[in-house]
C-alpha positions as CSV (number, residue, x, y, z in Angstrom):
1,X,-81.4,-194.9,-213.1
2,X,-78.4,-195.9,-214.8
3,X,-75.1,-193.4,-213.9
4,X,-72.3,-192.4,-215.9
5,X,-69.2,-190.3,-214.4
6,X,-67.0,-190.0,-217.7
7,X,-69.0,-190.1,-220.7
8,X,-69.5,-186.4,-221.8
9,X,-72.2,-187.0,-224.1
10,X,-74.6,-188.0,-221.9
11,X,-76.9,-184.7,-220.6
12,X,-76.6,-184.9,-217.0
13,X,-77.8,-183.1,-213.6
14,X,-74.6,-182.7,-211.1
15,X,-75.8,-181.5,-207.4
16,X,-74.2,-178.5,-205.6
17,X,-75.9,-178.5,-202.5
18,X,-75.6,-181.6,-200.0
19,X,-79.0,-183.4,-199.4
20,X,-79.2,-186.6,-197.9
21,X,-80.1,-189.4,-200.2
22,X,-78.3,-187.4,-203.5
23,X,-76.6,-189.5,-205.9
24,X,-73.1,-187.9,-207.3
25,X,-74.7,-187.3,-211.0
26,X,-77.9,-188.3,-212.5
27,X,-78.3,-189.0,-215.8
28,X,-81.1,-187.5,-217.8
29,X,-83.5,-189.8,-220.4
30,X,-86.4,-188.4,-222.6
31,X,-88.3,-187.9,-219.6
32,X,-87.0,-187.1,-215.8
33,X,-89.1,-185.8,-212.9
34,X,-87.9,-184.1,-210.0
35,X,-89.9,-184.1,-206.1
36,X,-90.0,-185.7,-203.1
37,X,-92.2,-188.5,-203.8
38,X,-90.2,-192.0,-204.1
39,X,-92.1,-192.2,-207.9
40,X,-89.7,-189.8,-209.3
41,X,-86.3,-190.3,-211.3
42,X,-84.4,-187.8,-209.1
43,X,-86.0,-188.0,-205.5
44,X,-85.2,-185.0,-202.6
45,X,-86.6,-185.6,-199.7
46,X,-86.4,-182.0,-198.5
47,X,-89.2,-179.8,-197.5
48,X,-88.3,-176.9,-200.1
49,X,-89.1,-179.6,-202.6
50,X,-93.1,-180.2,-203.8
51,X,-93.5,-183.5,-204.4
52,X,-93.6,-183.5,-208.2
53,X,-91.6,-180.3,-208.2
54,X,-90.0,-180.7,-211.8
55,X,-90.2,-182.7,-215.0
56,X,-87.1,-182.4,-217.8
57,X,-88.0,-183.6,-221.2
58,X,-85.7,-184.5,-224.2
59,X,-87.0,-182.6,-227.1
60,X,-84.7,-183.5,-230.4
61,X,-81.5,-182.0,-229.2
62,X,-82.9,-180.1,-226.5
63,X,-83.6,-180.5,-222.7
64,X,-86.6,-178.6,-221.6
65,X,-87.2,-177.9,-218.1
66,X,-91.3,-177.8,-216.9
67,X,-92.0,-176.4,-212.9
68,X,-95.1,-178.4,-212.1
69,X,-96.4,-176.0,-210.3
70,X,-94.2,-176.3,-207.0
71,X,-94.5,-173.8,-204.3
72,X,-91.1,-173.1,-203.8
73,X,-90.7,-172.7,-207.3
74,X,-87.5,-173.6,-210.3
75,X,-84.9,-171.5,-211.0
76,X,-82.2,-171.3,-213.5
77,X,-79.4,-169.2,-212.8
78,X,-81.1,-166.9,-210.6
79,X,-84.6,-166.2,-212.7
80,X,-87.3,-167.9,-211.3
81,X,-88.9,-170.2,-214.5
82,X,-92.0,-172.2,-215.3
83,X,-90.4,-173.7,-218.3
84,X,-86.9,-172.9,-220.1
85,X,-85.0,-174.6,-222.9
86,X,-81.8,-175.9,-221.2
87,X,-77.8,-175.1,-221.3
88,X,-74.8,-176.3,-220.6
89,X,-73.9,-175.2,-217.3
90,X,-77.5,-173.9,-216.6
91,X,-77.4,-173.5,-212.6
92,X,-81.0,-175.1,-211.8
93,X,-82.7,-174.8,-208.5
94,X,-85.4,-177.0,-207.3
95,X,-86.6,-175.0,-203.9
96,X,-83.4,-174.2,-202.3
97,X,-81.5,-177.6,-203.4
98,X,-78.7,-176.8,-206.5
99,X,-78.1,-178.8,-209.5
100,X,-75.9,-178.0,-212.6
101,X,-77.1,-179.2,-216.0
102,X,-74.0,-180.3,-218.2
103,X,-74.9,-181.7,-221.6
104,X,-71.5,-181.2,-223.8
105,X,-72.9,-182.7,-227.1
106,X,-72.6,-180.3,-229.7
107,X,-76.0,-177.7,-229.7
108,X,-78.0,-178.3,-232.8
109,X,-79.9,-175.7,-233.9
110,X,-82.9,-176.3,-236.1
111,X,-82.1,-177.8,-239.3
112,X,-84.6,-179.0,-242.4
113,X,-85.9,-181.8,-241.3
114,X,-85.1,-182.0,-237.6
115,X,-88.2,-182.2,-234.8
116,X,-88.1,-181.0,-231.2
117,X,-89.9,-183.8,-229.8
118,X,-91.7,-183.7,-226.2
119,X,-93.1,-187.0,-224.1
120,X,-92.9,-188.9,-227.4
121,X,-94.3,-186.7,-230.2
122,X,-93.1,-184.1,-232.7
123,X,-93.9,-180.6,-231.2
124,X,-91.7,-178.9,-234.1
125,X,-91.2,-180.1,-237.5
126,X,-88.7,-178.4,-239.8
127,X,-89.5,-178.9,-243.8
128,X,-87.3,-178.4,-246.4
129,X,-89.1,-176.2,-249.3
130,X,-88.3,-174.7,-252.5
131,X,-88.5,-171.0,-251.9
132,X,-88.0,-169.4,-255.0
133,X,-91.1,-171.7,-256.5
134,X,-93.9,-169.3,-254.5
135,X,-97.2,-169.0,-256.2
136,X,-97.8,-165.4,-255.0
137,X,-101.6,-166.0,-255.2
138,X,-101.2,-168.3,-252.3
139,X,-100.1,-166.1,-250.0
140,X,-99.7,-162.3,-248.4
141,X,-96.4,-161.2,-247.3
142,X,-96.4,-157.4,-245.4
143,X,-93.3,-155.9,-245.9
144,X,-91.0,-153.7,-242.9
145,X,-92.6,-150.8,-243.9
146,X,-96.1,-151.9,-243.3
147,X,-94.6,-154.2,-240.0
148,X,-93.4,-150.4,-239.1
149,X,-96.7,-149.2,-239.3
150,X,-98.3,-151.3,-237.3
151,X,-96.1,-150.1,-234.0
152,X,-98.9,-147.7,-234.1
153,X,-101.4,-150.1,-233.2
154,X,-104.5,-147.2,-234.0
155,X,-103.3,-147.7,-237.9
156,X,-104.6,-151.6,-237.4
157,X,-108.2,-149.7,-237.1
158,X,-107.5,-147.2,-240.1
159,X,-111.1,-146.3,-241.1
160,X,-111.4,-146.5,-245.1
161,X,-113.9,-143.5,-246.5
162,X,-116.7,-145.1,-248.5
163,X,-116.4,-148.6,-246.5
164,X,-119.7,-150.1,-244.6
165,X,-118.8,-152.4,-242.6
166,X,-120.6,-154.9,-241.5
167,X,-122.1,-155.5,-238.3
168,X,-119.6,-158.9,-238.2
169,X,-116.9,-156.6,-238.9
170,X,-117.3,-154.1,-236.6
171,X,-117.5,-156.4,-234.0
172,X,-114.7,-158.6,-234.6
173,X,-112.5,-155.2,-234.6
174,X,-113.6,-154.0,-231.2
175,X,-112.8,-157.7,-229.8
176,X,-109.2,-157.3,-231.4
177,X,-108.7,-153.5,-229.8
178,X,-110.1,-155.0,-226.2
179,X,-107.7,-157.9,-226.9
180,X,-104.8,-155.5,-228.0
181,X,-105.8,-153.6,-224.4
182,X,-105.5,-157.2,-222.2
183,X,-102.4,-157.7,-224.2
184,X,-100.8,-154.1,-222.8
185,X,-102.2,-155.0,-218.9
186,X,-101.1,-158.5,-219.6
187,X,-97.1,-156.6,-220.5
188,X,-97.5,-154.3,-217.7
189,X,-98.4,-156.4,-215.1
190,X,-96.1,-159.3,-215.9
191,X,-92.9,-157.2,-215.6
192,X,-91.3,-159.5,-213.1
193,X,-92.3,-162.8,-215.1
194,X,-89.9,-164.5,-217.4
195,X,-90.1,-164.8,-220.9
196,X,-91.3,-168.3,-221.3
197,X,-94.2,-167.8,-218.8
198,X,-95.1,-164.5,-220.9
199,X,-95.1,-166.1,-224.5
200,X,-97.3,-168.4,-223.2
201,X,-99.9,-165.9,-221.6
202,X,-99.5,-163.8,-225.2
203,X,-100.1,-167.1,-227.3
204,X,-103.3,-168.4,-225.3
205,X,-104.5,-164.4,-225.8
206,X,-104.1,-165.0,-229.3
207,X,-105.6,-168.4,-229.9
208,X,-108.6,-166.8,-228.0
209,X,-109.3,-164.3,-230.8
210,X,-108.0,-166.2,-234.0
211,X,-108.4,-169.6,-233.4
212,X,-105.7,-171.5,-235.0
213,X,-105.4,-175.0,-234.3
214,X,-101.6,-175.1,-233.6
215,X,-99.2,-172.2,-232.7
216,X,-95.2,-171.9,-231.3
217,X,-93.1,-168.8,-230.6
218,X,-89.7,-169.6,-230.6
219,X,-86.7,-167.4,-229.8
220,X,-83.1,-166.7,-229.9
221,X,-81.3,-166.0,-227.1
222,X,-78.9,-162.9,-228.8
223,X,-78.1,-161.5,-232.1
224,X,-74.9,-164.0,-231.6
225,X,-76.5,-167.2,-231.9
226,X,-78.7,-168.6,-234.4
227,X,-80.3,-171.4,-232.3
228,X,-84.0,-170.9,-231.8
229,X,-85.3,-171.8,-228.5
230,X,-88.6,-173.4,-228.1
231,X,-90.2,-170.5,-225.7
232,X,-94.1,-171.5,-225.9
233,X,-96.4,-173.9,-227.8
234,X,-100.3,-173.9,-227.7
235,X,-102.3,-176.8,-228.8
236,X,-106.5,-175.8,-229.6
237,X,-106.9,-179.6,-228.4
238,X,-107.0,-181.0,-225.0
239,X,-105.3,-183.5,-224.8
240,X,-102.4,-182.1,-227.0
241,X,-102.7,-183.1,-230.4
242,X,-100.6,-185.5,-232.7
243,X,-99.8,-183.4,-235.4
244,X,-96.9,-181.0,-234.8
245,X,-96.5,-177.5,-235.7
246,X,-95.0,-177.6,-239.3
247,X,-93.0,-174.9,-240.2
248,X,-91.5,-174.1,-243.7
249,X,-87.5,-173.5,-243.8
250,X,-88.0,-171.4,-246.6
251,X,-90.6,-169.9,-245.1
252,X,-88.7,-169.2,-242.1
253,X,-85.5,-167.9,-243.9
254,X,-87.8,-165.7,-245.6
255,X,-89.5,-164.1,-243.0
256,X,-86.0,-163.4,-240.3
257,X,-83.5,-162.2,-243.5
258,X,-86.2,-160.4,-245.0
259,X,-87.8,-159.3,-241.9
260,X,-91.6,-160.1,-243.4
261,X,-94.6,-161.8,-242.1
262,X,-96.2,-164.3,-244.2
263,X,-99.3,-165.6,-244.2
264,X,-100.0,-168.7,-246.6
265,X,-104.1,-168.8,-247.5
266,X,-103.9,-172.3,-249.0
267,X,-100.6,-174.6,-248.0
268,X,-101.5,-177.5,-250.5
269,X,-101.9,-175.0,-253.5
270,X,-98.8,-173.4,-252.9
271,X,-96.4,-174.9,-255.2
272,X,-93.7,-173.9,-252.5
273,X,-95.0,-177.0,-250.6
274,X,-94.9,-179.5,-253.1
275,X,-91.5,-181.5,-251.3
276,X,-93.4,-181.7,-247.9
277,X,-95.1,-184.8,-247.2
278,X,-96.4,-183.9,-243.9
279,X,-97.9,-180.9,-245.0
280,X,-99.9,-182.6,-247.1
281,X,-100.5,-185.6,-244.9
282,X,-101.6,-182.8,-242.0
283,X,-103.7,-180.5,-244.2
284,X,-102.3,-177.7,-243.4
285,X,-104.7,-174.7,-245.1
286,X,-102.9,-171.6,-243.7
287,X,-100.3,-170.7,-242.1
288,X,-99.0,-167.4,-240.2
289,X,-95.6,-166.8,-239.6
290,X,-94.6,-163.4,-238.1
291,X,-90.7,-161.6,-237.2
292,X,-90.2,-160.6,-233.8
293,X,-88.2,-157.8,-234.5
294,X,-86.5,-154.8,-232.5
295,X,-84.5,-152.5,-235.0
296,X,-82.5,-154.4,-237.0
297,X,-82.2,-157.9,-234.6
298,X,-84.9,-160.4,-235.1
299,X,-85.2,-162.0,-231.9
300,X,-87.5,-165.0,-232.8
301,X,-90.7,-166.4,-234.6
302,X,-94.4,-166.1,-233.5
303,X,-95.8,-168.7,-236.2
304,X,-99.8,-170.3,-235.9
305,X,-101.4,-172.7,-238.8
306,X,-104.9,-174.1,-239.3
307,X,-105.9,-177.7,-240.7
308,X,-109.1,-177.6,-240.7
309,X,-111.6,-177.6,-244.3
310,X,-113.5,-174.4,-245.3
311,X,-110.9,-172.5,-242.8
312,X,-108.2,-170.1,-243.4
313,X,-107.0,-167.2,-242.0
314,X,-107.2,-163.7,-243.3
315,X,-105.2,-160.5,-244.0
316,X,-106.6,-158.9,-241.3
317,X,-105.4,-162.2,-238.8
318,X,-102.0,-161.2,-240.5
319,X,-101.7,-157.9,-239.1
320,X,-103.4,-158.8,-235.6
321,X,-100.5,-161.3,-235.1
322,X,-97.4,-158.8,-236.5
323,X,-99.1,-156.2,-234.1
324,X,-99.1,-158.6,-231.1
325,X,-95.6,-160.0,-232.1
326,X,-94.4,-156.4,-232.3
327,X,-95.5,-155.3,-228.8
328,X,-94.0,-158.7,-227.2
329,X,-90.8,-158.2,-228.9
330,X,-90.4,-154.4,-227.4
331,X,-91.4,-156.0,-223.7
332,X,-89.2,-158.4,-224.1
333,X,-86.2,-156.4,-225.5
334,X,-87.0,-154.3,-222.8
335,X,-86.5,-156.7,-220.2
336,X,-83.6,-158.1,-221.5
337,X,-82.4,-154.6,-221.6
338,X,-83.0,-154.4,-217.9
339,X,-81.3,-157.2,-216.8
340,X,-78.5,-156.3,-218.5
341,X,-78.2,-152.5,-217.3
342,X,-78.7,-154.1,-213.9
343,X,-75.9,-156.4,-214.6
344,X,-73.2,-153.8,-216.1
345,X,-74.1,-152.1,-213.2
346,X,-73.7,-154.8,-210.4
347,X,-70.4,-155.2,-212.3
348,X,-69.5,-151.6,-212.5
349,X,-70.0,-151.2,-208.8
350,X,-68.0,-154.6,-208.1
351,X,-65.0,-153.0,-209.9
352,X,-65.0,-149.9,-208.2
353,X,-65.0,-151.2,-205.0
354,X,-62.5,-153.7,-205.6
355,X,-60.5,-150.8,-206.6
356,X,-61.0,-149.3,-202.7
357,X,-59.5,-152.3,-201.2
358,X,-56.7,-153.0,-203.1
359,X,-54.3,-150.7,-200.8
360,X,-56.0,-153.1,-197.9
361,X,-55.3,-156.2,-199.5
362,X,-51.7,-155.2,-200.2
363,X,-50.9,-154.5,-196.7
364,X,-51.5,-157.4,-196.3
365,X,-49.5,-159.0,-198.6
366,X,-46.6,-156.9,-197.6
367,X,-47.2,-158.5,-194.0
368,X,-47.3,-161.7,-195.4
369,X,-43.8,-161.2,-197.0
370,X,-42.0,-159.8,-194.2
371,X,-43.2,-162.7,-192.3
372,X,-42.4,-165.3,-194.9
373,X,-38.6,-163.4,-194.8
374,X,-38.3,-163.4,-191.4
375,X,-39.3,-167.4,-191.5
376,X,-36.8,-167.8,-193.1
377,X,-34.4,-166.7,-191.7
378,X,-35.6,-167.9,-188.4
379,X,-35.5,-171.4,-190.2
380,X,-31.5,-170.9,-191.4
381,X,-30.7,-170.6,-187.4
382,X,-33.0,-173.0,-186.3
383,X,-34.8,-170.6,-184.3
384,X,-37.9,-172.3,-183.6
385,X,-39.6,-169.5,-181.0
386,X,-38.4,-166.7,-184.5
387,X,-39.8,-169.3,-186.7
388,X,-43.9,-170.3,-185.0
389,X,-43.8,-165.8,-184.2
390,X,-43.1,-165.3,-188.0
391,X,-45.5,-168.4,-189.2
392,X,-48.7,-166.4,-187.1
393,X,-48.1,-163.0,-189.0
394,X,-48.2,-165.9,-192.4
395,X,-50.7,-167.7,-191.0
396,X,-53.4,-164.7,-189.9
397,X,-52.5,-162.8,-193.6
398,X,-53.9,-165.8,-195.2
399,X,-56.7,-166.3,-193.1
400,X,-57.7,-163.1,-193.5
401,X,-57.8,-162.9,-197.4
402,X,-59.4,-166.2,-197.3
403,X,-62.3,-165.0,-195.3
404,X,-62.1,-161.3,-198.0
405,X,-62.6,-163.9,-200.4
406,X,-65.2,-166.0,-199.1
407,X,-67.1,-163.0,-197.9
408,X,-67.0,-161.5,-201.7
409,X,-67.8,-164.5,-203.0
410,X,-71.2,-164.7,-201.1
411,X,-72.0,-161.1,-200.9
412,X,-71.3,-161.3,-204.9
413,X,-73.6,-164.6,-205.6
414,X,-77.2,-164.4,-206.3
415,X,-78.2,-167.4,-203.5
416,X,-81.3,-168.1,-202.3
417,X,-82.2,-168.2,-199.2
418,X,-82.6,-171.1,-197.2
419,X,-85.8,-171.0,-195.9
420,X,-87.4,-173.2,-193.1
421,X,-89.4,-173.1,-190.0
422,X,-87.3,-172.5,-186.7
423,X,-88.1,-170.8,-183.5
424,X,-86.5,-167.3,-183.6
425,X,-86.5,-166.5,-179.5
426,X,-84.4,-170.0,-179.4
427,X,-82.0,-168.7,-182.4
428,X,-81.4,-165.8,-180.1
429,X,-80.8,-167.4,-176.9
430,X,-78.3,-170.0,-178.7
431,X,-76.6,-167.0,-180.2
432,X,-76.0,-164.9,-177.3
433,X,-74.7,-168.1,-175.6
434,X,-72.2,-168.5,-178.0
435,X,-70.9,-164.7,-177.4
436,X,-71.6,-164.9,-173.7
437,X,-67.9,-165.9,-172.7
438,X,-66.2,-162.8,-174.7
439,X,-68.7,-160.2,-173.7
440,X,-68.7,-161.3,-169.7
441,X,-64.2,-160.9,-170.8
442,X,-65.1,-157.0,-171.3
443,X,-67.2,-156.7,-168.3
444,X,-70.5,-155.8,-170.9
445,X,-73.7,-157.4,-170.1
446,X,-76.4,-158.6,-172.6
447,X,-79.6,-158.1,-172.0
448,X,-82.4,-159.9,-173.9
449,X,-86.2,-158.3,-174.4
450,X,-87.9,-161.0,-176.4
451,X,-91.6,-161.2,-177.3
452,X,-93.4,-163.8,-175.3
453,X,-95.3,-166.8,-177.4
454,X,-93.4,-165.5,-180.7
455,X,-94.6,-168.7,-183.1
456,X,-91.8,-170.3,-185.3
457,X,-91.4,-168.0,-188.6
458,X,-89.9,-169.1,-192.1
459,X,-86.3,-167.6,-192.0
460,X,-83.3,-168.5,-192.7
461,X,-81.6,-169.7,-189.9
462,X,-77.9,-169.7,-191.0
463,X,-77.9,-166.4,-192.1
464,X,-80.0,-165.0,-189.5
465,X,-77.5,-166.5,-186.8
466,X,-74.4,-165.2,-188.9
467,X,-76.3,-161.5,-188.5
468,X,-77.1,-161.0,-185.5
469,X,-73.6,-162.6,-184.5
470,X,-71.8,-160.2,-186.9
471,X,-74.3,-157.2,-185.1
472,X,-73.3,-158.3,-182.0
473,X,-69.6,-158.6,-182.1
474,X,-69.5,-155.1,-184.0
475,X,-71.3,-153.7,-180.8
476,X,-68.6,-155.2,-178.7
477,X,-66.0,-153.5,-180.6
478,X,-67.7,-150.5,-180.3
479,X,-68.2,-150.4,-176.3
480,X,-64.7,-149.1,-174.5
481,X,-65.9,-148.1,-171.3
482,X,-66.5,-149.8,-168.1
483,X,-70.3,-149.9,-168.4
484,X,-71.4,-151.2,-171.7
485,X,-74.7,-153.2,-172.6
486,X,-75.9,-155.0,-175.7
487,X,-79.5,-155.6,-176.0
488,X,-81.0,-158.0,-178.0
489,X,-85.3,-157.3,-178.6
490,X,-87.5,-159.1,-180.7
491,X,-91.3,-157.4,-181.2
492,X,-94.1,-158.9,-183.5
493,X,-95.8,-156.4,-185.6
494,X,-99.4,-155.5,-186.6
495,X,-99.3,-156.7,-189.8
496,X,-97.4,-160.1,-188.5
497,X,-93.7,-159.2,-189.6
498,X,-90.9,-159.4,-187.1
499,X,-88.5,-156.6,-185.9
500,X,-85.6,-157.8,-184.1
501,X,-83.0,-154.9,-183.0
502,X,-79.4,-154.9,-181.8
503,X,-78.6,-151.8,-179.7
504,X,-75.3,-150.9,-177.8
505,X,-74.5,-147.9,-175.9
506,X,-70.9,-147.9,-177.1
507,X,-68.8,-144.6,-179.2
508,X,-71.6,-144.6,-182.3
509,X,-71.1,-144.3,-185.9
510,X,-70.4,-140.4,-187.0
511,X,-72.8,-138.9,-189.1
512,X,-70.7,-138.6,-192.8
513,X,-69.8,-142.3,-192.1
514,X,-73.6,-143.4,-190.9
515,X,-74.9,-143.4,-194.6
516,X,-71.8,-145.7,-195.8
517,X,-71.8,-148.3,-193.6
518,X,-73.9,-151.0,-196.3
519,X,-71.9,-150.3,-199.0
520,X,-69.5,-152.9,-199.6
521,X,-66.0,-152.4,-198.8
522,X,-66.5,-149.3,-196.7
523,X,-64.8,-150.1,-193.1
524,X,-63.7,-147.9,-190.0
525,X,-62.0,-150.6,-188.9
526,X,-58.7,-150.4,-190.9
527,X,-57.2,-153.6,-191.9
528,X,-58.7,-155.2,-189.7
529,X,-61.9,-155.1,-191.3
530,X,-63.0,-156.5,-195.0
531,X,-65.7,-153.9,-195.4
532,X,-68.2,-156.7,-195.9
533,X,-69.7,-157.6,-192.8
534,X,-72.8,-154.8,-192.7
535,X,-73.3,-155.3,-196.1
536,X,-73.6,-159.2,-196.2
537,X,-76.2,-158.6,-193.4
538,X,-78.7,-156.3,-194.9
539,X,-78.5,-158.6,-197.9
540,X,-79.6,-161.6,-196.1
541,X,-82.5,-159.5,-194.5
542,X,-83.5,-158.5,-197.8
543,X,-83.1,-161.8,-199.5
544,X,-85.4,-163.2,-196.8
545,X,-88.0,-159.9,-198.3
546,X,-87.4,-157.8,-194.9
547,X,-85.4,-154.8,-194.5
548,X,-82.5,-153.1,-192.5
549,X,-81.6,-150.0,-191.0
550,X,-79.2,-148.4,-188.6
551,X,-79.9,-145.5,-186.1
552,X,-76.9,-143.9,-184.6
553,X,-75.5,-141.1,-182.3
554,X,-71.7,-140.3,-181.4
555,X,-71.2,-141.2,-177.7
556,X,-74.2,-142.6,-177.4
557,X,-75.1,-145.6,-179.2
558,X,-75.9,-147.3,-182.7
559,X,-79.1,-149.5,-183.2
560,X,-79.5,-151.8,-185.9
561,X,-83.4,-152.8,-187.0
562,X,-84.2,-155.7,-189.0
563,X,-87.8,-155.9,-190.2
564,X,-88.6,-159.8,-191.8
565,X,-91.9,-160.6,-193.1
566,X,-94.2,-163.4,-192.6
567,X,-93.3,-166.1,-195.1
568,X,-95.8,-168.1,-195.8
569,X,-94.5,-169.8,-199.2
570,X,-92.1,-172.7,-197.6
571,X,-93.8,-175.8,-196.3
572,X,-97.3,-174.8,-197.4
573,X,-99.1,-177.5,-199.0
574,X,-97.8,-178.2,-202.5
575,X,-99.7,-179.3,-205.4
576,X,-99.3,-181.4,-208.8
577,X,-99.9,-179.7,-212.1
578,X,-102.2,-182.0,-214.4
579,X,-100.1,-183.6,-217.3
């Protein structure tokens, strides 16, 4: 594959993790798959990585990523995806391996006449139409106040005195309400999904009951931006068909400035379509094309059509659609809504503890100076000794807000772990070796209670070592008498998860400071400390899915419990989704 280091229009994947076998950039064509097989444009030999992990397809003036169903999964900045339309600067993440999509062409959003193309055909065609030409026979158009209406989904079943309906009738409206019930578990149980994944489940619910032959929701990302993003496409075909999904600008202005869903009995009657050739060349006989709306924002487009002779759809598909649209919009609102309150909060709680530290980083700083003063001064009378006494004070402040740095840096990012299959009892040993020399300086003796035949687990090992080393050098700090132990024990638990626990016997954590210790910044240890330690430890226990707790007792002793599950996900076998 051809590379390119300085030409800025050319979409390109950047690595950020080191990988053997990684090129420096990789430039990205219509079509670019990522895995471990040789076969593929971007090859990883890595066992995190399936091996047909990812395909990225040029749509128009799109990327869109695909996960081919890889068992370590895709994830753009953070959020585990099946398929997501692409950004500049998009942190992608194929198993635990990092790449950074860059594409600084100007973003195109949808114009008449554009196409997001996929694997060589048109998924989306724009079509420029004359919208104040409408032939108001051809076509029903529900208003906001009957789209209001319809949030109470019972008013989609209003019973009309006088009616009879017909045995047809009564049973198409029962599939709907059982269909508008899967659509509520489908919501409820899919709260951890992303939104791609759940437009697609919603779409396939709706092509079940309706039938179209074609149908796209497309969304915007805020009320900021006007670019619609591709977020799910459905095809009543196997293999996908030829014809795109057509739909009308004017139609499409209509319905998100107006806030309306439309539904168009008859496209070649209406004179609305008399400019678009490829409606007419694709027979398009009805169209529906429904708002997502939450108060006043419309967040996107849920839009189905049908080709087919002596086929249309009805009123009644109208307002099944706008009532499906309406509960997706809500869920995802509310999602988005979520992540954001989780966000503001994350950042909330960064800013208030950066705000504790700031008298410790100044200290430091003021260190710094009168070291840096007293260097040179040392250096005017060529007082060498003065001059490498004041340089340490220098030298340790900036080590030390290096490492505050690095530590908030790491504690702050949202990094996977990095999983793989090691043999815990031999991470243990190696560790304790590596303290062995400082603790036998103190006159404390380790002491090591490890479970026989314990199998190689899915951890990760560099943050496992960096925890239990942190655990361990804490309890040295803590011991001050003549008689101090650390004991390292690992046990295997019933339901197959591991609890390794560090214990000391050394001055224990008080009780009003027992309940801070893993929240970040919080430190007994002066300036001396960085308050980050604990806190970076429990995270990589709970980033691995296990958990961590601290027993304690003044005088007596603290004990630290890590619980890790059995993680199965890394290095099972991996399979190829079917393109």
């Amino acid at each position: 594959m051809a590379l390119t280091k300085d030409d800025k229009l050319t979409a390109r994947l950047v690595p950020r993790s080191r990988a053997d076998g990684l090129l420096e950039l990789y430039e990205l064509t219509d079509s670019v798959t990522v895995g471990r097989h040789p076969s593929n444009s971007i090859v990883v030999g890595l066992d995190s990585i399936s091996r047909f992990h990812a395909r990225i397809d040029k749509r128009g003036s799109f990327y869109i990523l695909q996960d081919l169903n890889s068992s370590n999964g895709t994830q753009v900045n953070g959020e585990r995806v099946t398929q997501m339309t692409l950004h500049h600067r998009d942190q992608i993440t194929f198993g635990n391996v990092e790449f950074e999509f860059r594409n600084e062409s100007p973003s195109q959003s949808p114009t008449a006449g554009d196409s997001i193309t996929g694997g060589g055909m048109s998924i989306v065609e724009f079509t420029d139409d004359d919208e104040d030409s409408g032939s108001a026979s051809s076509k029903a158009v529900l208003e906001q106040e009957e789209i209001s209406k319809l949030n109470d989904k019972s008013s989609f079943f209003d019973y009309v005195p006088g009616k009879k309906d017909s045995d047809q009738e009564l049973a198409r409206l029962y599939k709907r309400l059982g269909t508008l019930y899967k659509l509520s578990e489908l919501l409820r149980e899919s709260d951890e999904e992303n939104e791609q994944t759940i437009c697609e489940r919603v779409l396939d619910l709706v092509f079940r009951i309706i039938g179209p032959d074609r149908g796209v929701i497309m969304t915007r990302f805020s009320q900021e931006t006007t670019e619609l993003d591709l977020a799910a496409v459905r095809y009543a075909d196997t293999p996908i068909t030829s014809q795109p999904v057509t739909i009308s600008r004017a139609i499409m202005q209509e319905v998100m400035t107006r806030k309306v869903a439309v539904l168009t009995q008859d496209a070649q009657a209406d004179d609305r379509f008399v400019q678009s050739e490829s409606i007419i060349m694709n027979r398009i006989r009805s169209a529906i094309c429904v708002p997502m709306v939450q108060g006043d924002h419309v967040m996107g487009i849920f839009h189905i059509e049908m080709s087919a002779e002596g086929k249309s759809f009805g009123r009644e598909d109208l307002e099944f659609v706008t009532v499906v649209a309406n509960e997706l919009s809500a869920f995802i609102e509310n999602q988005r809504m979520r992540r954001e309150a989780a966000h503001r909060a994350r950042l909330a709680a960064v800013g208030e503890t950066v705000a504790g530290i700031s008298h410790n980083v100044k200290n430091i700083l003021l260190l710094m100076k009168g070291g840096r003063d007293l260097l040179d001064r040392a250096i005017d009378r060529e007082d060498v000794e003065s001059a490498t006494e004041s340089w340490g004070v220098v030298s340790r402040g900036i080590d030390k807000i290096a490492r505050l740095v690095q530590d908030m840096l790491e504690y702050s990012t949202n990094k996977q772990p990095h999983l793989e299959q090691i043999d815990v009892t031999d991470l243990i040993c190696r560790t304790a070796e590596e303290v062995e020399d400082e603790l036998i300086n103190k006159g404390v003796t380790l002491e090591l209670d490890l479970e026989e035949d314990l199998a190689p687990r899915h951890v990760d090992e560099t943050g496992l070592q960096r925890t239990l080393m942190n655990l361990i050098v804490n309890a040295l700090e803590a011991i001050s008498h003549g008689d101090g132990s650390v004991t390292l024990s690992t046990e295997l638990l019933e339901d197959d998860t591991l609890m390794i626990r560090v214990q000391d016997n050394g001055s224990g954590i008080e009780p009003d400071k027992l309940e801070k210790v893993f929240l970040p910044f919080f430190t007994t240890k002066g300036s001396s400390g960085t308050g980050l330690g604990l806190p970076m430890c429990k995270k990589v226990i709970e980033d691995m899915g296990g958990s961590m707790k601290v027993d304690s007792e003044v005088n007596a002793g603290t004990t630290f419990t890590m619980i890790i599950p059995h993680i199965k996900e890394a290095g099972q076998p991996d399979t190829m989704s079917e393109d």
